[in-house]
N, C-alpha and C positions, 0 to 999 in steps of 0.2 A: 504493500500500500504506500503509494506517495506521501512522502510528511507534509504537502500542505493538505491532502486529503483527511491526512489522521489528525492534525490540527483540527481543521476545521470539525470536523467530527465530535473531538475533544470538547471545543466550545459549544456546540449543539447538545452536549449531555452535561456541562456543566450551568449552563442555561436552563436545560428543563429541570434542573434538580433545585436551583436555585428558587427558578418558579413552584415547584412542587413545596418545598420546605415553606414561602409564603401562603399558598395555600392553606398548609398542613396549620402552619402559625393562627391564622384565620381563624382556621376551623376550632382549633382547639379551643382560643380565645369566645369562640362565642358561645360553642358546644357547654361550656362552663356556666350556664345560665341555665341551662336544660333541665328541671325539674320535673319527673313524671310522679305524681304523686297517686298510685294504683295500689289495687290490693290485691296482693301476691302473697306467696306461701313462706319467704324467708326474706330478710335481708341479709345481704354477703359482705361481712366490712373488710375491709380490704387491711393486711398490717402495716404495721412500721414501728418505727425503732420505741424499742421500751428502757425506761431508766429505771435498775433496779427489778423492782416486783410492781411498780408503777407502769401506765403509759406515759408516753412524751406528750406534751398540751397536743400535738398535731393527731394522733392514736385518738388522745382521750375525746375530741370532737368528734371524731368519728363513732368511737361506743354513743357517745350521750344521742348522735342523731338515730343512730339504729336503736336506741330504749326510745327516743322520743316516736320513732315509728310502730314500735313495739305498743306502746300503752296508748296508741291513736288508732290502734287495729289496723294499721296499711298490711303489715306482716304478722302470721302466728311464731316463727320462730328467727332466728340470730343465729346466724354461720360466722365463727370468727374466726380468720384464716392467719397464718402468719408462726412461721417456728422460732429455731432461736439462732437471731443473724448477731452481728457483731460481738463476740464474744459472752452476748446474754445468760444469766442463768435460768433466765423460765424463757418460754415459748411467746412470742408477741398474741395469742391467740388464748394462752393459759392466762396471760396478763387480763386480757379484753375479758375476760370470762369471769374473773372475779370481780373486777372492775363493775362488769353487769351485775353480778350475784348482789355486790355492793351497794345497786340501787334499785333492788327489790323482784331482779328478776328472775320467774323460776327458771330452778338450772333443767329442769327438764324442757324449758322452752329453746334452751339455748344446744350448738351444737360447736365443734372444734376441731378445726385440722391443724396438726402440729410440724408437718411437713413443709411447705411450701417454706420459699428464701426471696422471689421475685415475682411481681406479680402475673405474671405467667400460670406459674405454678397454684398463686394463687386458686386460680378459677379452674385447674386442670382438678386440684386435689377436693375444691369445695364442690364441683360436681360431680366427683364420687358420691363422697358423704352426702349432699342430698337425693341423688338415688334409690340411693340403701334405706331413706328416710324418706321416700316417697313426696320429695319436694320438687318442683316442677317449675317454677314462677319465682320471678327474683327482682329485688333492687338491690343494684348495687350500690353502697356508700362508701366514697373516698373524698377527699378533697376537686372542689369543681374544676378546676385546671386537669385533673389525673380523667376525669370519666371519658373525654370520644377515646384515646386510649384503654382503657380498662374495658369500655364498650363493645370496642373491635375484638379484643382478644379474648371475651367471654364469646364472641360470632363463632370467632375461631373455634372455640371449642366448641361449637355446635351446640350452643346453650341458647335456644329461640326466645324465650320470653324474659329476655333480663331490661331492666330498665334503670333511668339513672335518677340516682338520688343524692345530689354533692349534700355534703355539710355546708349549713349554712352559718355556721360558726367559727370557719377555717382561721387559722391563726396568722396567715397572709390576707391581709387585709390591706396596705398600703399596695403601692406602684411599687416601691421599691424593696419589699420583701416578696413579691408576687415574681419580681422577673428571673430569679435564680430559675425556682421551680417552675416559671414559664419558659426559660432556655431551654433548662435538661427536659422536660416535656417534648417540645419541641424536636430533639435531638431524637430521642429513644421514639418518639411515633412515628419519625421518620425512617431509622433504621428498622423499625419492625415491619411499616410498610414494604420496604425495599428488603427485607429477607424472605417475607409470605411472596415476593415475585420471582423469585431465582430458587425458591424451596419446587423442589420436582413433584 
């Protein structure tokens, strides 16, 4: 191939990728607003980092919106996903579980996958478990930035009835705590899109 063919080619994929990543930015940002407020069988919180035997404020938003869906009857039951990443002594999922237990809710309401490290796995290992539990119907809750992400990749798993439920409590609240976790978003919906197209 000619190098000014392969240049130019060069620039025609670095273009469209350019264009896709504004896109993808777009979508995320507005997707973030997206509320379906339905009544389904579980809600599936998604983990993250726990301090101690505690959630971290950003975790603990997430519990409080799935008990505040819990005792508003959107869901009958609480899937908390999340094991034990960063050197943790308890499972991000064992945390969310007491943390629930802590405000009044039955543990048999509640359900727990100890496995998952990324959110991936997340929604690979919580729809085992609701399965085996005859749960069918889902909101998911993570922070509003993380859901067309977390959206796509419950699709992925072949999970038809999931819908989004961000916290509306999320602990990014300013412009400038919001743009970290709106870059690395950005980033990683990116890269997933573009592995689900080169995956055989």
């Amino acid at each position: 191939m000619p190098k000014t063919l392969a240049r130019k080619l060069m620039r025609m994929l670095l273009a469209a990728l350019i264009a896709f990543t504004a896109f993808a930015a777009y979508g995320i940002w507005t997707y973030a607003a997206e509320s379906e407020l339905v009544k389904t069988d579980a809600a599936i919180v998604l983990g993250t980092k726990v301090i101690g035997d505690q959630p971290s404020p950003v975790l603990r938003e997430r519990i409080n919106h799935s008990v505040w869906l819990y005792e508003n009857g959107f869901v009958d039951k609480i899937i908390f996903t999340g094991g034990k990443t960063d050197g943790a002594d308890l499972a991000e999922a064992e945390v969310s579980r007491n943390y629930a237990l802590g405000l009044d809710v039955p543990a048999e309401d509640i359900l727990v996958e100890l496995k998952s490290l990324v959110t991936e796995e997340n929604f690979q290992y919580a729809s085992e478990l609701a399965a085996k539990n005859g749960l069918e119907s889902f909101l998911v809750v993570s922070d509003p930035l993380h859901m067309k992400r977390a959206l796509l990749m419950a699709h992925e798993m072949g999970m038809e009835q999931v819908h989004s439920s961000p916290t509306t409590s999320s602990v990014y609240q300013t412009f400038t705590e919001k743009m970290p976790f709106f870059i690395r978003e950005i980033v990683c919906y990116v890269g997933y899109v573009l592995s689900l197209a080169v995956m055989p």
